[in-house]
C-alpha positions in Angstrom: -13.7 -67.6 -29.7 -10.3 -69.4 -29.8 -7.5 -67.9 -27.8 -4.1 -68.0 -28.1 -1.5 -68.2 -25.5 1.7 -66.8 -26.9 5.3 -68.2 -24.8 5.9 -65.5 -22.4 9.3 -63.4 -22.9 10.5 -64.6 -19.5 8.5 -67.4 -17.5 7.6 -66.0 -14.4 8.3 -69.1 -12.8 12.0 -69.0 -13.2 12.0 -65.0 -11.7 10.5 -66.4 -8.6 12.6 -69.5 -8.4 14.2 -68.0 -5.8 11.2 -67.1 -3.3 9.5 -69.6 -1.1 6.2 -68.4 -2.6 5.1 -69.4 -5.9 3.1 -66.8 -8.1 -0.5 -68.1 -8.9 -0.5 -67.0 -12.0 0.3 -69.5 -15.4 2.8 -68.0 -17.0 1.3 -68.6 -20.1 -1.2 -65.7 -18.8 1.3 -63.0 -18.5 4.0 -61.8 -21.1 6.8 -59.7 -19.2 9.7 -58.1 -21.2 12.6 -56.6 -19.2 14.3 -53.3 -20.7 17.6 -51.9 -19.7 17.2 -49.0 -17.8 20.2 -47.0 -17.8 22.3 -46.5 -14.7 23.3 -42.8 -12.8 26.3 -42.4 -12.0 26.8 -40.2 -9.0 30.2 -38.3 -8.6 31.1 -36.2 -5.8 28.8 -36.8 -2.7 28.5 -35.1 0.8 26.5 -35.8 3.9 24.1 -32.7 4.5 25.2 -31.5 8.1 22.5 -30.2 9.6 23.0 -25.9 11.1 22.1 -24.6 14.2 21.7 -21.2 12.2 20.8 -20.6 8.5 22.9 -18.9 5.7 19.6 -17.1 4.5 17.0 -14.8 5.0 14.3 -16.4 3.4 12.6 -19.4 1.1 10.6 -18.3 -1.5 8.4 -21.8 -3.3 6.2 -20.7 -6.9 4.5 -23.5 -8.7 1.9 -23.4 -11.6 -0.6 -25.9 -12.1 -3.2 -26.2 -14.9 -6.4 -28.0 -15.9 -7.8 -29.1 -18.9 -11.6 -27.3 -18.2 -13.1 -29.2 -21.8 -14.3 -29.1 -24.6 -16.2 -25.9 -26.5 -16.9 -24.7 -30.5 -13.7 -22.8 -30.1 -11.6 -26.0 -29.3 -10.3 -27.1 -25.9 -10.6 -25.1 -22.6 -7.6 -24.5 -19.8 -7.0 -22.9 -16.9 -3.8 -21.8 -15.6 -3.2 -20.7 -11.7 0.5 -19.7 -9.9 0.8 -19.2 -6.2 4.0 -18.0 -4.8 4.5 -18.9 -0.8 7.0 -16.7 1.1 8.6 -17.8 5.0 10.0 -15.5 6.7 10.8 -15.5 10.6 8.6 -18.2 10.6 5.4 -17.0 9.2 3.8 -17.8 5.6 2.7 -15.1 2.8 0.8 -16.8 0.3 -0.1 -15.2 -3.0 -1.6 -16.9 -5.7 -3.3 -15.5 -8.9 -7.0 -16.1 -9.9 -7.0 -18.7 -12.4 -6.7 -17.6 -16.1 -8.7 -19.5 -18.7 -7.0 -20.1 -22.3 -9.5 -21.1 -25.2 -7.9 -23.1 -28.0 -5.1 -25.3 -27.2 -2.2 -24.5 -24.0 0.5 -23.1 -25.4 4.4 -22.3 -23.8 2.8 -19.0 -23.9 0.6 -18.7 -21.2 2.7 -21.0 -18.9 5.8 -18.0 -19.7 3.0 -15.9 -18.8 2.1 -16.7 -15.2 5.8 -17.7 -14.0 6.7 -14.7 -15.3 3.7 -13.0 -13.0 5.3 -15.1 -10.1 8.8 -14.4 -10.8 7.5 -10.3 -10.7 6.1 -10.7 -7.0 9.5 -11.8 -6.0 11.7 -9.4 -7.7 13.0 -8.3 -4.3 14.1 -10.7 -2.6 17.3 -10.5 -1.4 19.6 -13.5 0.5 16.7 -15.9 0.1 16.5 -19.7 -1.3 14.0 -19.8 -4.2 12.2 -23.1 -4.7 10.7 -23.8 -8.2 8.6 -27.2 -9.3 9.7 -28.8 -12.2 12.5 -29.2 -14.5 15.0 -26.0 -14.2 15.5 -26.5 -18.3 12.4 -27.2 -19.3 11.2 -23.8 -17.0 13.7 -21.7 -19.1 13.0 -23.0 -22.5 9.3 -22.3 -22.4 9.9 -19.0 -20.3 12.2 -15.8 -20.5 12.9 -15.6 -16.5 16.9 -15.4 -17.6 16.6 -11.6 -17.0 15.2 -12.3 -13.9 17.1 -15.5 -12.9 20.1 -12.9 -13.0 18.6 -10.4 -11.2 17.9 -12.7 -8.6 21.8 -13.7 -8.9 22.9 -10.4 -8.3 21.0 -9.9 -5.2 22.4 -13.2 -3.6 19.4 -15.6 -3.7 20.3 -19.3 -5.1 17.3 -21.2 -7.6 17.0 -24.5 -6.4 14.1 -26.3 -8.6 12.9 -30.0 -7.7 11.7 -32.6 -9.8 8.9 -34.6 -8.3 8.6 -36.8 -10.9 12.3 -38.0 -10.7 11.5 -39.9 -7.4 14.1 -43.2 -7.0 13.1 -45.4 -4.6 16.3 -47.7 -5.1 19.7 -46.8 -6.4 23.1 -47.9 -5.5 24.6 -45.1 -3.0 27.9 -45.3 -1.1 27.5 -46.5 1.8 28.7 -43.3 3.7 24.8 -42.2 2.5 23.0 -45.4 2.1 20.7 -43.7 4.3 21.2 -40.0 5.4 20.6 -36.9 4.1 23.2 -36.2 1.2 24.0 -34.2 -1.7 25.7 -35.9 -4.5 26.5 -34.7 -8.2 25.0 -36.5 -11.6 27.9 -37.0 -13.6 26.0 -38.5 -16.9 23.3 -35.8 -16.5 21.5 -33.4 -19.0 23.2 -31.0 -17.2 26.3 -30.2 -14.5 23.7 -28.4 -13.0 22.1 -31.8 -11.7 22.1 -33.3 -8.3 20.7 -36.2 -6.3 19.7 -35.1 -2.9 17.8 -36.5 0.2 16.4 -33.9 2.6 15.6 -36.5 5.7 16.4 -39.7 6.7 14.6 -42.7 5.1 12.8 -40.2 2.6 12.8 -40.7 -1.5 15.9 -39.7 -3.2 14.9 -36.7 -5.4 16.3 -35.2 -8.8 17.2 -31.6 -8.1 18.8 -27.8 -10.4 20.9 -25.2 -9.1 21.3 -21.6 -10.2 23.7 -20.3 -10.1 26.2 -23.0 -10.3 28.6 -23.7 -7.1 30.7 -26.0 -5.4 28.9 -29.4 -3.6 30.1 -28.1 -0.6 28.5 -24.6 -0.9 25.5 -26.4 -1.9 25.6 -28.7 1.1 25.6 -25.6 3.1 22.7 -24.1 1.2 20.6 -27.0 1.4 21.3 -27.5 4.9 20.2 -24.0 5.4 16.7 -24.9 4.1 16.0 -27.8 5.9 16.7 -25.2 9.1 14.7 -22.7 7.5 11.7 -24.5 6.0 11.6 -28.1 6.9 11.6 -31.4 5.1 8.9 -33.4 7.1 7.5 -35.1 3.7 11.3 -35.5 2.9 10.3 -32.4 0.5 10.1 -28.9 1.3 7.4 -27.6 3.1 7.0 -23.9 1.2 6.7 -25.7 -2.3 4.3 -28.3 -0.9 2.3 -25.3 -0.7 2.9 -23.8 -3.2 1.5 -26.8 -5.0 -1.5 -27.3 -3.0 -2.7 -23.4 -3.4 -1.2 -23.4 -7.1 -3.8 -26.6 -7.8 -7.1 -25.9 -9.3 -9.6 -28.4 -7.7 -12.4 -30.2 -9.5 -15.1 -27.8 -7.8 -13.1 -24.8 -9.2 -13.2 -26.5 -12.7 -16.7 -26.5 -12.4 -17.2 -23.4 -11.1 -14.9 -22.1 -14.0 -17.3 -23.7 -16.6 -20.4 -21.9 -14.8 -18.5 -18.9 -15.1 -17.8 -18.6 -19.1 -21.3 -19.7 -20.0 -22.7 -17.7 -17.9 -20.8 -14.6 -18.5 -19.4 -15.5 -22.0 -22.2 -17.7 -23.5 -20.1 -20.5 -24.2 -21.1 -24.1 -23.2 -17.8 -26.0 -22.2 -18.1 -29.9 -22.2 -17.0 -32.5 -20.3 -14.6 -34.1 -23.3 -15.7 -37.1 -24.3 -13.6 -40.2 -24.3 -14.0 -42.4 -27.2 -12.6 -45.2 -25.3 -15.1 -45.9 -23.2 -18.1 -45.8 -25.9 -16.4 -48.0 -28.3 -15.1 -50.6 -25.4 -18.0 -49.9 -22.4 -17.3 -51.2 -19.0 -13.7 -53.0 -20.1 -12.0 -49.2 -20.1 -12.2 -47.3 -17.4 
């Protein structure tokens, strides 16, 4: 079999032209193609100051997390779990739900479903900081938590959702916050509702949605409030890291799960198969 080296986009010779060390590859082997990426463009920015005593009563973190189960004659299985972790004067309440399978394709549905369940459990709190995971437009399109988001208004709690997925390792700052904990606006955002923040020093700069919407510096303040409150040692907060870990439906729960609807239900769920790895063996993993 003849193979054909195609002329690589950009040599990779001429991107390390610069270093002492060569790479080892040819770079006949390896075709690279740079795209744009488009640049954010940070507005107004403060330093969080950190507060001897907190603005609020307490944090509330919910997260959902689901699980594709397999395969069965009614289509795909799923299961969908929420936990909800409360701090207050220093001690945890942790309340998650027992997962709920979904036969048939995972719909906006059933997600709506279990933050909605969450959003119930915390329908009275009051002068508390409310952590969600996720994208703060994406969690209102597929759910009807308005109703409640201005509920939650009304009784003086702030909605601060975080983005882990909207982690920048690298991106030009001011100097004044090259490395400190800082809040700072997105001015060419999806929203005005969008922010930039670091929580600790040295950690990952993350993507972050307030509700309601305030001034930076009443945000600085809030945030500020729940690094006193809940801690950032991750450079994330500590209630939704929980949140997450008791929201997350292991692979012995999956299993267990599968035991659980043959045995009581009578229907086998599969393991799905992947057709890439019949058709190509050992070369797709």
């Amino acid at each position: 079999m003849k193979v054909n080296h195609q002329q690589s986009l950009v040599l990779l010779s001429d991107i390390d032209s610069k270093h002492e060390k060569r790479i080892l590859l040819d770079a006949r082997e390896v075709r690279l193609r740079i795209n744009s990426i488009g640049n954010i463009k940070i507005g107004e920015f403060l330093e969080i100051i950190p507060e001897e005593k907190a603005c609020f009563n307490n944090v509330f973190a919910i997260d959902v997390s689901t699980v594709k189960l397999g395969v069965s004659y009614l289509g795909e299985v799923h299961a969908i779990r929420g936990a909800t972790v409360i701090k207050k004067n220093d001690s945890l309440t942790i309340n998650r739900t027992r997962p709920m399978i979904v036969f048939g394709e995972i719909s906006d549905a059933q997600i709506s479903f279990e933050l909605e369940e969450q959003f119930k459990s915390i329908s009275s709190a009051r002068d508390s900081i409310i952590l969600l995971d996720g994208d703060l437009n994406e969690i209102t399109s597929i759910s009807r938590p308005a109703g409640l988001f201005d509920s939650l208004k009304t009784a003086s709690n702030v909605i601060v959702s975080i983005s882990k997925g909207f982690v920048i390792p690298s991106v030009r700052l001011p100097k004044e916050v090259e490395d400190s904990p800082f809040i700072g606006s997105v001015l060419n955002g999806r929203s005005d509702r969008e922010y930039l923040v670091r929580f600790k020093l040295g950690s990952p700069i993350l993507k972050i949605e307030i509700y309601p919407k305030m001034e930076l510096e009443e945000l600085s303040k809030v945030l500020a409030s729940l690094i006193f409150l809940d801690g950032v040692e991750y450079g994330y907060p500590e209630t939704l890291r929980i949140a997450h870990i008791y929201s997350k439906i292991l692979p012995v729960d999956a299993l267990t799960l599968r035991y659980v609807i043959q045995k009581k239900f009578g229907i086998e769920v599969l393991r799905e198969i992947d057709n890439r790895k019949i058709l190509l063996g050992g070369f797709w993993s």
